[in-house]
N, C-alpha and C positions, 0 to 999 in steps of 0.2 A: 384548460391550462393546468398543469402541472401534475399531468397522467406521466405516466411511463412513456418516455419517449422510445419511436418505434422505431428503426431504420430500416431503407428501403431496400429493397433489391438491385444490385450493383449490375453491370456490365460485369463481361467476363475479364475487360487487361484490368479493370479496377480493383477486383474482388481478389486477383491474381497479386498484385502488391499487396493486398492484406487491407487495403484504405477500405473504407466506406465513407457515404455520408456521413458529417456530423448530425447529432440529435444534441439539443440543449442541454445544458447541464441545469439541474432542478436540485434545487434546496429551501429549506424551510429554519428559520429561528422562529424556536417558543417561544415564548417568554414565562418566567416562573409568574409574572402579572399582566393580565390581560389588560392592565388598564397600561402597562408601558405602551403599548399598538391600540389604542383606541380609536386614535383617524388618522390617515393616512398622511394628513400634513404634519402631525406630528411625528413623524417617523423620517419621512423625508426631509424635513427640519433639521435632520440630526447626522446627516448628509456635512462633510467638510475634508478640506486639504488635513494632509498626513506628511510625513517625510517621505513616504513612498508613493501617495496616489494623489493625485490631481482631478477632482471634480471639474471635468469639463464643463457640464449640462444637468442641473442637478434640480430644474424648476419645471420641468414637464416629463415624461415617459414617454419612449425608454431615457432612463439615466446616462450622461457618456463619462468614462472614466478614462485617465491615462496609467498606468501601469508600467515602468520597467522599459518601457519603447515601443508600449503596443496600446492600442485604444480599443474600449469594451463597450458594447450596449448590455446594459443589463434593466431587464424587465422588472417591476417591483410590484406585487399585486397581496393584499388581504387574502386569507385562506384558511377555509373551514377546517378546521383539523378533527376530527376522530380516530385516536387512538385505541387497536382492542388490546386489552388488557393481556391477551395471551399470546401478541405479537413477542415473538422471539428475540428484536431486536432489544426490546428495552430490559432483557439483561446485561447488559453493555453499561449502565446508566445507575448510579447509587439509588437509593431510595427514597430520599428527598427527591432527587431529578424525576424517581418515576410517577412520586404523587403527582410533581407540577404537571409533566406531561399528561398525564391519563384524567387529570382536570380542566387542560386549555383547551378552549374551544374556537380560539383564533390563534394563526401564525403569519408572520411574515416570509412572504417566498421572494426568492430570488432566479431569475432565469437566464441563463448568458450560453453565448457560444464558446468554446474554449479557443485560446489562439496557438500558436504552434506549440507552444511550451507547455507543456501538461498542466505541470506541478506551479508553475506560477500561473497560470487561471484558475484554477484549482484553490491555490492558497490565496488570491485575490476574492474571491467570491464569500470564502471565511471570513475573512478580512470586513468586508460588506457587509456579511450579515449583524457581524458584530458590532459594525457601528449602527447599523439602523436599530437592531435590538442589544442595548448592552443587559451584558451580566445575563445574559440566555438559559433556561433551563437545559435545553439540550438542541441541536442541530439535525433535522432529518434530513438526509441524504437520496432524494429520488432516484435517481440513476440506480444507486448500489443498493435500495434495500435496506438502506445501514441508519440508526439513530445513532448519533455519536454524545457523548457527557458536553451539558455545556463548560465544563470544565477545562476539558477539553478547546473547546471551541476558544473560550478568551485564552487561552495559551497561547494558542496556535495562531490566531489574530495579531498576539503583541510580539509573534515573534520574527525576527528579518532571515527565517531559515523556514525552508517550505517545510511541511509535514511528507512522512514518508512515500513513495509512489503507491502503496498498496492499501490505503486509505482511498483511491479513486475508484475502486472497485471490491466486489466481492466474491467469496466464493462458496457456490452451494452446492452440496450434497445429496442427491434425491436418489432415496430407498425404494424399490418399488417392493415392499413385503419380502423379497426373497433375496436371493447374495447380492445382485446386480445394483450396483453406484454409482449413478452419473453425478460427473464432477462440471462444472460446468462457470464462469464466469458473470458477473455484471454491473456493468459501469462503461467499458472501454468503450462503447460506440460514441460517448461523449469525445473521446481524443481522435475521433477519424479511424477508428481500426476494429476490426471484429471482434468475434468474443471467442476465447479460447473453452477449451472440454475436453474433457479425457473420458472415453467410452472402455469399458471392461473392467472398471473396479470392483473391488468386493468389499463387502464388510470385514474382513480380515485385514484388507492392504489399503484403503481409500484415504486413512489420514496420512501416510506416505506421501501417496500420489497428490493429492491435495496440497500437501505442502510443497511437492514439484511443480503444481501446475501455479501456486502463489509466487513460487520464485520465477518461472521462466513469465510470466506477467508482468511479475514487478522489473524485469531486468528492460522489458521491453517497453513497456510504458518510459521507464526512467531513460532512453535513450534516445524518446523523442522521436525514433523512426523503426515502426516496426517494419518486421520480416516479409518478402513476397511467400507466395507460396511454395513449399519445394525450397525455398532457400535456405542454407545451414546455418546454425547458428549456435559457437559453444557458449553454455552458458555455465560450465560447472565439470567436476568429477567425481567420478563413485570413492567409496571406501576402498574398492579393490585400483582403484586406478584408471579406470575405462572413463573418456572423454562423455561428458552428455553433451553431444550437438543435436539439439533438438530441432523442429521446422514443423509445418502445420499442413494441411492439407481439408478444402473446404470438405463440410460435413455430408453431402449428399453424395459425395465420390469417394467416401470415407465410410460408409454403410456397411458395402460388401467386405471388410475386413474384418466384423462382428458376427455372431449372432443374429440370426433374427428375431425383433421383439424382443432387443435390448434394450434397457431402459437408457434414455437419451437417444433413440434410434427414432425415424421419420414421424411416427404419432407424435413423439414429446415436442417437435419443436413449432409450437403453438403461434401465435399472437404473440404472448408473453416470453417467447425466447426467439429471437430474430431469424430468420435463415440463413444470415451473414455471420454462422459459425465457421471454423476452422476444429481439427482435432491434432490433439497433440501426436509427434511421434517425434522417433528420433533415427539416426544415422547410426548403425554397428559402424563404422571405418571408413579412412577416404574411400579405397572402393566404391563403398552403397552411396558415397556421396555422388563419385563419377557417373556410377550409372542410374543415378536416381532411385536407390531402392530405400524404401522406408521399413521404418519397425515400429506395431503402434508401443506405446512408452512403458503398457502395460506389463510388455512380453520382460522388462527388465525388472520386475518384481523380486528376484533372488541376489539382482547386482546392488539395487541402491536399497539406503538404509539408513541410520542416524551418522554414520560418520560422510556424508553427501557433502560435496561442498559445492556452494555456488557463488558463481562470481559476479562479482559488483562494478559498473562502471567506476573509472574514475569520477566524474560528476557526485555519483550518487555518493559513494569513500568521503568526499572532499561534502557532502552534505550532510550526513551521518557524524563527520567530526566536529561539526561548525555549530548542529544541535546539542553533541555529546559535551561539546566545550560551553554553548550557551547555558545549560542546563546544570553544569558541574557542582554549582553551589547544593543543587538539591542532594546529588552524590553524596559531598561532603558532611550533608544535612543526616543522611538518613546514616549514615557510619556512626555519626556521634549520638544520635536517639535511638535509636532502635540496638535493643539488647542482641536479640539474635539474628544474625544476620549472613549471608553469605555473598560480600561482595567480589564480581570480576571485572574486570578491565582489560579493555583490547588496545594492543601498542604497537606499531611498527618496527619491523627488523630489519635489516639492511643485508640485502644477499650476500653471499661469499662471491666474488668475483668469478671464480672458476664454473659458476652457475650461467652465465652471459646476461645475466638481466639486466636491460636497459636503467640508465644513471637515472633516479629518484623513482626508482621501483621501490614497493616495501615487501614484506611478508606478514602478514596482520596475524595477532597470537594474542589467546586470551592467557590475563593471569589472574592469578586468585591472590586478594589485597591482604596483604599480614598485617602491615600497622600504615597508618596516615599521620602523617607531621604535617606543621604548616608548611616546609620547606621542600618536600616531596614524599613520597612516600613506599613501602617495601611490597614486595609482590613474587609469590613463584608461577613458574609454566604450568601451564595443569594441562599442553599438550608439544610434544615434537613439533620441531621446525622442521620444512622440507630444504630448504636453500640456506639455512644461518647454522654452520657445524657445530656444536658442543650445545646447543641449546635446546635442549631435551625436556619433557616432563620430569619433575621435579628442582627442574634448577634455580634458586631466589635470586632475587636482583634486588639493592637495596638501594641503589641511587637513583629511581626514575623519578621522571616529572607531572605534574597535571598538565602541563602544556601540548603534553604528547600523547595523551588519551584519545582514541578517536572512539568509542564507544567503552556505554559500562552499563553493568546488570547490578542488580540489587535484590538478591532472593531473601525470603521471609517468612513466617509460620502465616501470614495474610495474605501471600502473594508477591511476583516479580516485579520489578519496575526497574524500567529503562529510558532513556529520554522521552520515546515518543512514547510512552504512556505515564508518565511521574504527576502528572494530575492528579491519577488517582490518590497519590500521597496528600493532595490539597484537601479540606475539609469542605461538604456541599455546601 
């Protein structure tokens, strides 16, 4: 219990919609005190109704919960933890967090299937952990690899806005000593869908492409229904204008488009990395769409770049706002404390009509914050509108609202903080 869950080998109409089997989703709460998880009835004790969850079945294992319109078994077992000290993830984690961790010798796991909706089993299982273990030193993440700050974690527990899609998964990098960069996914076989990879990176262009393959992940998880194979899908545009409709094509029919004795090529994909991969590519133009022609994502290394844009469900917009708005006091917080500072803010625009965009479309535009009043506060573009005329880089606007904030940044000589990571601002 509580290895790497494996996923099996699919049928071919399966593996073609991009589905796999689910594998559980596996997580772990520390605790900063072994003696909070001493026996197991007191942990389960600690088990009760919430505004959101309803303890169906909370006196024997599996646990049943109700959730949002959906009902959960989640498994709940004692677990050995050893922590090595030179795991990569626990720089993630302050240094109080990494004492606790690299000293607890027990954790509580939690084990559940995910139900249709990513992000709310996902943030229900948070949710979980943190009532069974409160005040958590940090949250391990099976699936993805990932330790998370328990800081983190009660945040994210007491909040009624899921944490971002790309939190359910992560993404790795593996150098084989020489240029070659397999970018490569894990986590998503918990939501029923494969794992994404991008073959042909280099040490020169791989945190590019990595952050292409975090976003066309994130967009796809956050939608709830990924892509068949071969099927298009825009998720964004270059700096120069060119459409990214990306689409996947599984990894063993995706070979001959490499190198041979590429790294992420048929030796790498172990035990430890499922065969229910997909690789990235994308579509040059309706054309390559009609006749099926792919391009691996690589060969666009000269198009994209930091001015990439990619686009957000509405779901996810309307998710992003609801944490930016839940959050806002901390905004507010660090403006007033913190001397030097560089805050932005992203606000809705309203197209020009002669644009055709459908009634309660926006155009989202970050500003950069000149002063804050109680009553609203002043702000200029720090970029060009494509659809709202005269509103260019550098133009101030001095009567906007917090009401209308749907995201905001906080740069600092310590670091960035944004909603889903303003924890860090919390002391351990």
């Amino acid at each position: 219990m509580f290895l790497f869950g494996k996923s099996k080998r699919q049928d071919n109409n399966a593996l073609r919609s991009g589905t796999v089997e689910r594998v559980p989703s596996r997580m772990l709460a520390i605790p900063k005190n072994g003696d909070l998880i001493a026996d197991q009835d007191t942990v389960l004790g600690r088990l009760h109704d919430t505004d959101e969850i309803t303890v169906l079945s909370g006196d024997e294992l599996p646990v049943r919960v109700a959730y949002k319109g959906e009902e959960y078994e989640l498994e709940i077992a004692d677990v050995t933890l050893n922590v090595s000290p030179d795991d990569p993830s626990l720089r993630s984690l302050g240094e109080k967090e990494r004492e606790w961790v690299l000293s607890a010798e027990k954790a509580v796991g939690v084990e559940m299937f995910f139900a249709d909706n990513n992000m709310d089993s996902y943030h229900l299982q948070v949710k979980m952990l943190d009532m069974l273990v409160p005040d958590m030193a940090a949250l391990l993440d099976d699936n993805s690899y990932r330790i998370h700050s328990g800081r983190w974690a009660v945040m994210t527990a007491a909040s009624h806005v899921a944490p971002s899609p790309d939190y359910m998964y992560c993404i790795h990098c593996v150098n084989d000593d020489g240029d070659s960069v397999w970018i490569h996914t894990h986590g998503l076989t918990r939501c029923g869908t494969i794992e994404l990879e991008i073959l042909g990176a280099t040490t020169e262009n791989y945190g590019m492409f990595g952050n292409a393959l975090n976003q066309i992940a994130h967009r796809l998880v956050g939608d709830n229904r990924f892509i068949g194979e071969l099927e298009p899908k825009l998720v964004g545009v270059c700096g120069d204008g060119s459409e990214i409709v990306a689409t996947w094509q599984r990894s063993e029919w995706s070979f001959k488009d490499f190198p041979k004795n590429i790294m992420g090529g048929p030796e790498d994909h172990d035990d430890e990395h499922s065969l229910n991969m997909g690789v990235v590519y994308l579509y040059e133009n309706e054309k390559a769409v009609e006749n099926g022609k792919i391009t691996p994502i690589i060969r666009w290394e000269k198009r994209m770049g930091d001015n990439d844009i990619y686009y957000k469900t509405t779901d996810e917009t309307h998710r992003m706002r609801d944490l930016a708005q839940e959050r806002l006091g901390y905004l507010r917080e660090m403006y007033e404390e913190i001397p030097e500072k560089n805050v932005l803010v992203k606000l809705p625009l309203t197209p020009n009509e002669k644009y055709g965009m459908e009634e309660g479309q926006f155009e989202y535009i970050w500003f950069k914050v000149d002063e804050m009043r109680e009553d609203g506060f002043t702000a200029t573009l720090t970029q060009d509108a494509f659809y709202v005329d005269g509103m260019v880089e550098g133009v101030q606007k001095d009567d906007l609202r917090y009401e209308d904030i749907v995201d905001w940044r906080v740069y600092t000589p310590e670091g960035s903080f944004e909603p889903d990571n303003v924890f860090r601002y919390i002391e351990e």
